[in-house]
Backbone as numpy.savetxt, mean C-alpha at the origin, in Angstrom:
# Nx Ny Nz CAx CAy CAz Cx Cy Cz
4.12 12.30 5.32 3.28 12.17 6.50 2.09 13.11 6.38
1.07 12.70 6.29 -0.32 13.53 6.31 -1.09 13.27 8.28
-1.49 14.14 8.27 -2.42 14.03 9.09 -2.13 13.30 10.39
-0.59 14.14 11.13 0.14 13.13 12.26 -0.86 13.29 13.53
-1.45 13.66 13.76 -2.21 14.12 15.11 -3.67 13.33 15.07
-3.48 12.90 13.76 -5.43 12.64 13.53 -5.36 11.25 14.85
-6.54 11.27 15.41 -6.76 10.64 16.78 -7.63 9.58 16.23
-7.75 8.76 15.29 -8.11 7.49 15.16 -7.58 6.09 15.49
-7.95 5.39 16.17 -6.92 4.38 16.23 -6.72 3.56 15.18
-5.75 4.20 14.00 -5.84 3.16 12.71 -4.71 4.33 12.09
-3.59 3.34 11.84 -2.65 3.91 11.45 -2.92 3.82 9.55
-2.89 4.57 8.49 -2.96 4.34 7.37 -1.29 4.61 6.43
-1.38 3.73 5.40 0.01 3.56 4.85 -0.16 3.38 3.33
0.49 4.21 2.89 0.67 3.91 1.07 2.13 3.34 0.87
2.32 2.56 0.22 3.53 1.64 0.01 4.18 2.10 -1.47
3.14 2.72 -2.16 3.31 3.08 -3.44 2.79 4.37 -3.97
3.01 5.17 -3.23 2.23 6.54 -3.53 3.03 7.40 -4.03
4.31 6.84 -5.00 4.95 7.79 -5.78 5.57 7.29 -6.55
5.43 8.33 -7.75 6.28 7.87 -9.10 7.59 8.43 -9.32
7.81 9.37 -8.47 9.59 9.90 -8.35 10.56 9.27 -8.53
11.56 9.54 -8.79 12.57 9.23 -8.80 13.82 9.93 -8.51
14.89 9.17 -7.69 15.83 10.66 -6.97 16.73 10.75 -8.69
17.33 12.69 -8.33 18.03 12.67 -9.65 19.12 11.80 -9.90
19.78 11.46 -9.38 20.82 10.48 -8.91 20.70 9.45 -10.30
19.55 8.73 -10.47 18.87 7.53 -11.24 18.49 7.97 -12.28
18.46 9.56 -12.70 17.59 9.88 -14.14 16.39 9.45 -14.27
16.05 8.65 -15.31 14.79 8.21 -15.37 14.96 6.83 -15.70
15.36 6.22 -14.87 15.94 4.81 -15.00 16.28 3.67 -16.13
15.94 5.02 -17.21 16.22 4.16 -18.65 14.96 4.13 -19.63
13.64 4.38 -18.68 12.60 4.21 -19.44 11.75 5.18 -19.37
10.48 5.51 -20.60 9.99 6.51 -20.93 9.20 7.07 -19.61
8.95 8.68 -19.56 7.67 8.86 -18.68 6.74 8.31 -18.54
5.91 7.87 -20.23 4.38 7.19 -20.17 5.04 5.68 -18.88
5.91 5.38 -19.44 5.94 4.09 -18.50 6.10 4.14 -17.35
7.00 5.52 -16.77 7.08 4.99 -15.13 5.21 5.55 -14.56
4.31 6.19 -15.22 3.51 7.07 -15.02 2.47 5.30 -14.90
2.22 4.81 -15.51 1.34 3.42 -15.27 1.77 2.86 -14.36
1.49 1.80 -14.00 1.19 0.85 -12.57 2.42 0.57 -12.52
3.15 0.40 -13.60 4.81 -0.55 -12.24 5.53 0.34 -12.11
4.99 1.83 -12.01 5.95 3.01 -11.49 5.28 3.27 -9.85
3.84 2.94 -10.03 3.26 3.12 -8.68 1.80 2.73 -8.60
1.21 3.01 -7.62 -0.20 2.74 -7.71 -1.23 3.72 -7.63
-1.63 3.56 -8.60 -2.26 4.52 -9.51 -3.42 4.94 -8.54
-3.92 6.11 -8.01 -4.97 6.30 -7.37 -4.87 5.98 -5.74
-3.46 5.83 -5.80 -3.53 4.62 -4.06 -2.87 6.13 -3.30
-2.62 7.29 -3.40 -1.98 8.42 -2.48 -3.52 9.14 -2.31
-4.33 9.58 -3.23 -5.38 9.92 -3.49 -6.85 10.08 -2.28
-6.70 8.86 -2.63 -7.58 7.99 -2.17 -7.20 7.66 -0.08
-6.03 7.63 -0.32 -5.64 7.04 1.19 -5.46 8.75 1.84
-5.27 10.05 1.19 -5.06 11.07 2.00 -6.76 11.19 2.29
-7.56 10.80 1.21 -9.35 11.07 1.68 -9.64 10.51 2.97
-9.31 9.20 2.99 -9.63 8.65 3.92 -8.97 9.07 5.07
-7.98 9.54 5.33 -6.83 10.39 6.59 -7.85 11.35 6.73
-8.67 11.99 5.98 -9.30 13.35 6.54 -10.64 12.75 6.77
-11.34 12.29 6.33 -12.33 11.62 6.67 -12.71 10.56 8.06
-11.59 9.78 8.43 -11.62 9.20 9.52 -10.28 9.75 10.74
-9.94 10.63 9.93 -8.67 11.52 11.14 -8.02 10.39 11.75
-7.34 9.55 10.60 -6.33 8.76 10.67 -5.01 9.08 10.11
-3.64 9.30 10.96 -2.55 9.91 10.25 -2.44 8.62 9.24
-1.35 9.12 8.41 -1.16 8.37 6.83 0.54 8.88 6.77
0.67 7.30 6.62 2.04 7.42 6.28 2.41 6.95 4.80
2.93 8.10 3.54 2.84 7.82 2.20 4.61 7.72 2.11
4.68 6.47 1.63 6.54 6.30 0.70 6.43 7.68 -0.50
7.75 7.89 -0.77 8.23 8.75 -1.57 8.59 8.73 -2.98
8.94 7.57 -3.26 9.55 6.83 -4.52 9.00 5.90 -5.07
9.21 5.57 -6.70 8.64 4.89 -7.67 8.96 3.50 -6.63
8.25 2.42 -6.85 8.28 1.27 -6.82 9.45 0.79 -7.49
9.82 1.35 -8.64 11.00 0.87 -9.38 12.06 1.39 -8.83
12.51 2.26 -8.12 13.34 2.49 -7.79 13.61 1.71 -6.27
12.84 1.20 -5.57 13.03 -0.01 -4.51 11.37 -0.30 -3.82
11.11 -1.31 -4.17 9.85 -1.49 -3.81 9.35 -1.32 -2.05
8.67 -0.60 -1.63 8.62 -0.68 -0.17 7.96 -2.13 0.47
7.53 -2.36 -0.40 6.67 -3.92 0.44 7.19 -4.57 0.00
8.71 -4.69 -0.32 9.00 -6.14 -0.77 10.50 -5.98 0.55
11.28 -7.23 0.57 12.63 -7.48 1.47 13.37 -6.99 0.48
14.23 -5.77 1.28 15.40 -4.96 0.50 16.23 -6.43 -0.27
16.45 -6.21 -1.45 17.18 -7.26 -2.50 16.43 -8.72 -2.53
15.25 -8.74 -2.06 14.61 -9.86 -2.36 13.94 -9.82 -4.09
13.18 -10.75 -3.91 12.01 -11.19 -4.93 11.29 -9.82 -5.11
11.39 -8.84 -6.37 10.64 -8.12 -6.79 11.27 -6.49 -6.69
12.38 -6.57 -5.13 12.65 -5.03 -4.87 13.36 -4.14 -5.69
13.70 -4.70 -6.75 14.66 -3.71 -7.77 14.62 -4.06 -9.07
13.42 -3.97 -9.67 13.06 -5.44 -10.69 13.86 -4.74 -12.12
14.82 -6.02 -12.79 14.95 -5.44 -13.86 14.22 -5.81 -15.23
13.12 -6.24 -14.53 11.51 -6.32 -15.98 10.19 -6.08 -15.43
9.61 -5.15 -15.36 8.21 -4.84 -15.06 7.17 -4.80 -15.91
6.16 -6.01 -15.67 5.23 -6.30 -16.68 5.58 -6.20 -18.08
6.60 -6.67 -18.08 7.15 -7.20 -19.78 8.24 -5.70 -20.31
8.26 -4.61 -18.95 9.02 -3.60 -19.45 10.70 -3.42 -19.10
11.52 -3.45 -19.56 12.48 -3.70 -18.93 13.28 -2.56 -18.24
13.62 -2.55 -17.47 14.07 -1.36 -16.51 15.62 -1.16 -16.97
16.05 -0.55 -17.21 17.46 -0.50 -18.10 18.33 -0.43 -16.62
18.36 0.71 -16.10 19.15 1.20 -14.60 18.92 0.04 -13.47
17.94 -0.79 -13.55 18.17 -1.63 -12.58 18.56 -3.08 -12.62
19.50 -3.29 -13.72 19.94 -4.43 -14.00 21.61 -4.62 -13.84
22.03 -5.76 -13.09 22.53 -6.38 -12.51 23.21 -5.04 -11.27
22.44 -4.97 -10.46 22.69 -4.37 -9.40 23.56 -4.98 -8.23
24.77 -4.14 -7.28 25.12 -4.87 -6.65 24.84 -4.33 -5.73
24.95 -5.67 -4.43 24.73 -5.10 -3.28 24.85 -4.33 -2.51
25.98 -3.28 -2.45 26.37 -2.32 -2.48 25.23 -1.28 -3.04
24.75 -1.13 -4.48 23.53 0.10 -5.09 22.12 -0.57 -4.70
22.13 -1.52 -4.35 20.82 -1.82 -3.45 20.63 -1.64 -1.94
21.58 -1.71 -1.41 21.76 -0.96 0.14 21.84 0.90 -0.20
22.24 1.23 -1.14 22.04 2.51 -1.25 20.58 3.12 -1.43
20.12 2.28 -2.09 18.37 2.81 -2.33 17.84 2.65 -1.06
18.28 1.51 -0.79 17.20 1.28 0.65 17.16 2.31 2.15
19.11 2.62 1.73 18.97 3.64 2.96 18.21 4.48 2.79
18.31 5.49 1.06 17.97 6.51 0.88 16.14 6.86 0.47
15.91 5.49 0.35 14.48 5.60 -0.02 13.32 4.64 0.59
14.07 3.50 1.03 12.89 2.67 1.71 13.06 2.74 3.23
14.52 2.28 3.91 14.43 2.41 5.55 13.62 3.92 5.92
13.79 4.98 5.12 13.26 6.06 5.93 11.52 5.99 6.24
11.26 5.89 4.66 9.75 5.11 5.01 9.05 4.27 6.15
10.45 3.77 6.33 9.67 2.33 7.24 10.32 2.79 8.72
11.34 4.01 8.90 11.60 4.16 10.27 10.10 4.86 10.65
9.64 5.80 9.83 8.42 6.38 9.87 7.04 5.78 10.51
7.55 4.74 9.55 5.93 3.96 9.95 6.31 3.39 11.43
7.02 2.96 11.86 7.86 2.55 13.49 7.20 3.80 14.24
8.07 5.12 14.01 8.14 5.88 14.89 6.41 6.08 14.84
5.76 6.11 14.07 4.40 6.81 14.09 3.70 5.54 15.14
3.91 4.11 14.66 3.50 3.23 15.61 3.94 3.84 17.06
5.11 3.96 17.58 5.61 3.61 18.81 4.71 5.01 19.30
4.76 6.09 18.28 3.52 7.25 19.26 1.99 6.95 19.54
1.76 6.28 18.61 0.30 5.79 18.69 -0.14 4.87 19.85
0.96 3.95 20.23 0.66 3.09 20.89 1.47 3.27 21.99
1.46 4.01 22.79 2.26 4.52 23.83 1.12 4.44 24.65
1.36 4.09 26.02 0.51 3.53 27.46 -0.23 2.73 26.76
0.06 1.66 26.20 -0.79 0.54 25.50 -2.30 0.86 24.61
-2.03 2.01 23.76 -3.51 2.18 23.09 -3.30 0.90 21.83
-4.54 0.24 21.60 -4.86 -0.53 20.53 -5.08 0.27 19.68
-4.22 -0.20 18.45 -4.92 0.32 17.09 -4.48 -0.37 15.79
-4.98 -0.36 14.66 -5.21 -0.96 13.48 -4.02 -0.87 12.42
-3.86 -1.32 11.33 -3.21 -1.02 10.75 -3.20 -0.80 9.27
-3.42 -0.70 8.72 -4.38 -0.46 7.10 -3.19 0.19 6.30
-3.02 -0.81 5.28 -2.08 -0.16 3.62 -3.06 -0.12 2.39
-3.02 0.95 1.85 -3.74 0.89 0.86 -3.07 0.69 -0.63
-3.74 -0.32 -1.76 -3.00 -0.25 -2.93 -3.87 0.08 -3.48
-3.66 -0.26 -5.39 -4.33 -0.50 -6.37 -3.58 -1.25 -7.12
-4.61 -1.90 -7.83 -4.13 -3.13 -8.95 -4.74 -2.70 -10.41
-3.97 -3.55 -11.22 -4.37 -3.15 -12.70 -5.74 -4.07 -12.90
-6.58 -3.29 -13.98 -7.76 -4.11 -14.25 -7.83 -5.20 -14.96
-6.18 -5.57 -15.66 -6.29 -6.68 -16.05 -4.81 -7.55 -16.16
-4.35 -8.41 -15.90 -2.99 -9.32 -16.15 -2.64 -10.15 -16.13
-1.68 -10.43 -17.25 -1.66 -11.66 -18.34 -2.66 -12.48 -18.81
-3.44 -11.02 -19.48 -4.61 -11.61 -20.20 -6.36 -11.76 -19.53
-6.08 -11.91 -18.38 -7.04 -12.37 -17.33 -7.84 -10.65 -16.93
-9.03 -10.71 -17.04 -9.43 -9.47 -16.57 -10.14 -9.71 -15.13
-9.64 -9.01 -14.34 -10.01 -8.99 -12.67 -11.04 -8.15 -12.54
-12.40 -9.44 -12.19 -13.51 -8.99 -11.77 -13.80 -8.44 -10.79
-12.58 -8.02 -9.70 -12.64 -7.54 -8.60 -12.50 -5.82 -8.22
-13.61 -5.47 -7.96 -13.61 -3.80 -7.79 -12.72 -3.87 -6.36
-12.37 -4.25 -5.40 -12.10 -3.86 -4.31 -11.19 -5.37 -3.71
-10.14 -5.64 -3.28 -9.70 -6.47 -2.29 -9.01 -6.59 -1.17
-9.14 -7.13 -0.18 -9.09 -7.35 1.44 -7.93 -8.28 1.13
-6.57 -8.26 1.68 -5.40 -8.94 1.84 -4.77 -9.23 3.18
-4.80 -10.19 3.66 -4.41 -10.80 4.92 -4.00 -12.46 5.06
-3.28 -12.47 6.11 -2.70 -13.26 6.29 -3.25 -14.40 7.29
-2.84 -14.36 8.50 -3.71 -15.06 9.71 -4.10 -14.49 10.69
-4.24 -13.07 10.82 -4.87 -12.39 11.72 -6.24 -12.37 11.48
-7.30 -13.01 11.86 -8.86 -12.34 10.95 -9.22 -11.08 11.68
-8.98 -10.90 12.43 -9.45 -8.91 12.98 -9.76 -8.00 12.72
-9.54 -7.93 11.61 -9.66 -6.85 10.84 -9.91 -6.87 9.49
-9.64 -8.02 8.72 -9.97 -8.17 7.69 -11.32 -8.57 7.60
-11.63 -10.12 8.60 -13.03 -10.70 8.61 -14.15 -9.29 8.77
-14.09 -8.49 9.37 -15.08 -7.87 9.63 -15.11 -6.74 8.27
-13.98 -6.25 8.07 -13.97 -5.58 6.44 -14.41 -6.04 5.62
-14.33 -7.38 5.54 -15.07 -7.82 4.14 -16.27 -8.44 4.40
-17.02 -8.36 5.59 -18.14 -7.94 5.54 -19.18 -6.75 5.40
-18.07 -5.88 6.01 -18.88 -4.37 5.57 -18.94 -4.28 4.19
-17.84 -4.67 3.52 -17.66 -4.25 2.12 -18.75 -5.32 1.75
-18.78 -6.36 1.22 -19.73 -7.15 1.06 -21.53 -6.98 0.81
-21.35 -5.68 2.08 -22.26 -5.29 2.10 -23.26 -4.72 1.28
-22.36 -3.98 0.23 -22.63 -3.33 -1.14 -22.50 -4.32 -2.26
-23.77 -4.12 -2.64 -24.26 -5.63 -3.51 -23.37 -5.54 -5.25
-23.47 -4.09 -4.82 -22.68 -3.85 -6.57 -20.95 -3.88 -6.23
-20.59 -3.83 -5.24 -19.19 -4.28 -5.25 -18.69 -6.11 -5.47
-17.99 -6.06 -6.31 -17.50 -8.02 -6.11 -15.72 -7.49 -5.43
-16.16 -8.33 -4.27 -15.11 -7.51 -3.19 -14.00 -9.31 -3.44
-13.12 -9.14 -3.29 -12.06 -10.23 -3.22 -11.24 -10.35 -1.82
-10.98 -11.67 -1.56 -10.65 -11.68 -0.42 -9.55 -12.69 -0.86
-8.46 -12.07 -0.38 -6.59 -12.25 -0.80 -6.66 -12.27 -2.43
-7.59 -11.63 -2.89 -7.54 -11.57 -4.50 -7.38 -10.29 -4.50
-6.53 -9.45 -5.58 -6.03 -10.25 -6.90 -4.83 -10.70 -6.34
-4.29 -10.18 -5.61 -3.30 -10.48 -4.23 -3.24 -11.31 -2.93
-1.90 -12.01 -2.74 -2.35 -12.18 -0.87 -1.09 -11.92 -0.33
-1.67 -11.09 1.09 -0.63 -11.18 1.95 0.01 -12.29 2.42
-0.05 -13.31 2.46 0.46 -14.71 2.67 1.73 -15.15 1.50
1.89 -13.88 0.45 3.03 -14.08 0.09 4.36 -13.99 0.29
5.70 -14.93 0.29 6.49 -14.40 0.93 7.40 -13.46 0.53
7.25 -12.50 -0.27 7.86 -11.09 -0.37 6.85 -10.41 0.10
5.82 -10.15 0.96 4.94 -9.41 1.55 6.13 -8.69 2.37
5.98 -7.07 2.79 7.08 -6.98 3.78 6.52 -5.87 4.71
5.63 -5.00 4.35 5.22 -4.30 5.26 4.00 -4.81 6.46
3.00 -5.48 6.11 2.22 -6.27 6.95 3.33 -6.82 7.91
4.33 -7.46 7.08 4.85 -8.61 8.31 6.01 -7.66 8.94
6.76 -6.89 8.72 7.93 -6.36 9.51 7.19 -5.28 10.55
6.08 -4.88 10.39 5.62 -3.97 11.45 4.21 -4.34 11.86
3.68 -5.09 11.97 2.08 -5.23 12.30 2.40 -6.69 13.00
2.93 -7.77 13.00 2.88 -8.97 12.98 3.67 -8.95 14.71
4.89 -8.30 14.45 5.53 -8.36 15.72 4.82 -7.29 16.87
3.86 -6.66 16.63 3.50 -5.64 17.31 1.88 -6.28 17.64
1.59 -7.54 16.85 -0.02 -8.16 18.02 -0.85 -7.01 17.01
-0.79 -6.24 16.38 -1.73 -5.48 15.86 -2.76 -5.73 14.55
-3.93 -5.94 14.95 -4.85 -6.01 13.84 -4.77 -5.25 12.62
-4.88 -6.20 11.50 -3.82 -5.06 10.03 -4.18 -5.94 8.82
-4.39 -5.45 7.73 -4.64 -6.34 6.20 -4.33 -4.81 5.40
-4.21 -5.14 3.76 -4.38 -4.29 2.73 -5.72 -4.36 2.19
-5.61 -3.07 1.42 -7.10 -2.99 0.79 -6.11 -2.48 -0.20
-7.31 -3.34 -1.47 -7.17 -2.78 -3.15 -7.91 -2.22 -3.73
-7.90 -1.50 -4.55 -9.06 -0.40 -5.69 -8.06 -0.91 -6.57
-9.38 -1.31 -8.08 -8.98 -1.88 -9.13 -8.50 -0.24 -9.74
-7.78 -0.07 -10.88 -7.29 1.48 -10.87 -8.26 2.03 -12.13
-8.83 1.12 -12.79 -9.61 2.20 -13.77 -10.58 3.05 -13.14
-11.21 2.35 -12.01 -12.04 2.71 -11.02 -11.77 3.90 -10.47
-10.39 4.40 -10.14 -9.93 5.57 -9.74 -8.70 6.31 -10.43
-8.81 6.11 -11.63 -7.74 6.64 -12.47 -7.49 8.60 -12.64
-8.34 8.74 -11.76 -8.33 10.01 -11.46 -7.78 10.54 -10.46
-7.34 11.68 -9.79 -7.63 12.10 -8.48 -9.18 12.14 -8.13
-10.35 12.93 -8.46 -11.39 13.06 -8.05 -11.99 11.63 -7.78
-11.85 10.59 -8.85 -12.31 9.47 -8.71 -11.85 8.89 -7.57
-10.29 8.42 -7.55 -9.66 8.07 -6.23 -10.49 8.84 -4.90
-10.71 10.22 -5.41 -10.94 11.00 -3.83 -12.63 9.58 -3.53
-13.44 9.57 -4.70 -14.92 9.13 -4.27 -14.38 7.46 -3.81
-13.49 7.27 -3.80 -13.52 5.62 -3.66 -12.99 5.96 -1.69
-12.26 6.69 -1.46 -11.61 7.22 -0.18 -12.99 7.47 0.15
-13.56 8.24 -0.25 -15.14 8.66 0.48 -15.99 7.30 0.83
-16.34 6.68 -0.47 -16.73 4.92 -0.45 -16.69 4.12 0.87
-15.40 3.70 1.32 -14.87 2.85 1.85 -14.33 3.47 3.45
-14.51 4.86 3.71 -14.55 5.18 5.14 -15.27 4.66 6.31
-16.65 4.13 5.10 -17.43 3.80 6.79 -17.27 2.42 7.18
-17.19 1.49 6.16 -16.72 0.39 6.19 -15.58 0.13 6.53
-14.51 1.10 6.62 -13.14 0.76 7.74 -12.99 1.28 8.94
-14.21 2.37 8.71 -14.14 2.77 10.33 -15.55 1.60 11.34
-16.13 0.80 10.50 -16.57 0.12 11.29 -15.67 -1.49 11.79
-15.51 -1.72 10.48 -14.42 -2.88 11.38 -13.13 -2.51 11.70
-12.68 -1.19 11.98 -11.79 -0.74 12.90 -12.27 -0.84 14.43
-13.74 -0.83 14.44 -13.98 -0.26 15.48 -14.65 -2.04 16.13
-14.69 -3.29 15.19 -15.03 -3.90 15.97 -13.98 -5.34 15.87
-12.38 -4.90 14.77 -11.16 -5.43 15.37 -10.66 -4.88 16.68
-11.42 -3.77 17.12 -10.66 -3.29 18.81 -11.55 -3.43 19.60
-12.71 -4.05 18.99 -13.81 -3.80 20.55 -13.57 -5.01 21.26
């Protein structure tokens, strides 16, 4: 939890802002270099989303754990949450899991995440204040072969509130090629954080992507968080007006 008090109406969320792993799991079978690249986490996406928490004094709610160890945006034991092959790598520890060691991760590493993001909602929006909802990722610059021309993408579903007006600010910048539900869409059905907390709550909400070479840094990540503040604090401000 960064920045619980910040008085913006726009809750911010990293889904993937760690490459940890509890000791419990070791190192799930596979090398450091590997959990340290993209299907351990998203590269630049903690970075980048604490800039923007101080910059628009929006609290930020960051997950704790590798993606490999239970994905937060996916349905506990669905499509993707415990994968035992990531981008052609194979995860040794997470193969043939039973339901039983997948309810264990989830207590210990994803429900807490997501009671978080609840409880931080239910304070935010107490005597009916409106406010936003924003996850931040990053994507790889290129996969299966295909290189993604997209510096930046807007992910949503059927709310336009918040997205329509984002990807016009962004748009705005002639040197960005901004994607809209590219390289991703929320309209997929293992999407799980958009839809288990934003959807039932009426609240205006999409993801934003940074391609990761773009921010393969901390400092870099910090300038892309700097980038993209004013452009979410403006269609924050005119999904609530």
């Amino acid at each position: 939890m960064f920045n619980e008090n910040g008085k913006a109406p726009l809750l911010l969320l990293c889904d993937h802002a760690s490459k940890a792993v509890p000791k419990a799991l070791g190192d799930l079978g596979i090398a450091a270099e590997e959990l340290s690249r993209h299907i351990g986490w998203d590269i630049g996406g903690l970075d980048a989303a604490i800039e923007l928490s101080k910059i628009l004094d929006a609290p930020l709610v960051a997950s704790g754990y590798s993606r490999l160890v239970i994905d937060c945006n996916r349905w506990p034991g669905g499509e993707g949450s415990t994968p035992e092959i990531s981008d052609k790598v194979p995860i040794p520890t997470n193969k043939g899991l039973t339901r039983e060691q997948v309810d264990a991760r989830a207590h210990a590493c994803f429900w807490p995440y997501h009671q978080e993001v609840d409880r931080q909602l239910d304070r935010m929006t107490a005597a009916g204040r409106a406010v936003c909802l924003l996850v931040m990722h990053s994507f790889t610059p290129e996969m299966n072969g295909f290189k993604r021309p997209w510096h930046v993408g807007v992910l949503w579903n059927d709310d336009p509130r918040l997205p329509d007006p984002l990807l016009a600010e962004l748009r705005k910048d002639a040197s960005l090629v901004v994607g809209d539900n590219e390289p991703y869409s929320a309209r997929a059905s293992y999407e799980y954080t958009l839809t288990a907390h934003a959807k039932p709550r009426a609240l205006p909400h999409c993801s934003l992507e940074v391609r990761q070479d773009l921010m393969g840094t901390p400092d870099d990540a910090r300038v892309w968080g700097r980038r993209l503040a004013a452009p979410i604090r403006a269609a924050v401000a005119m999904a609530l007006g």
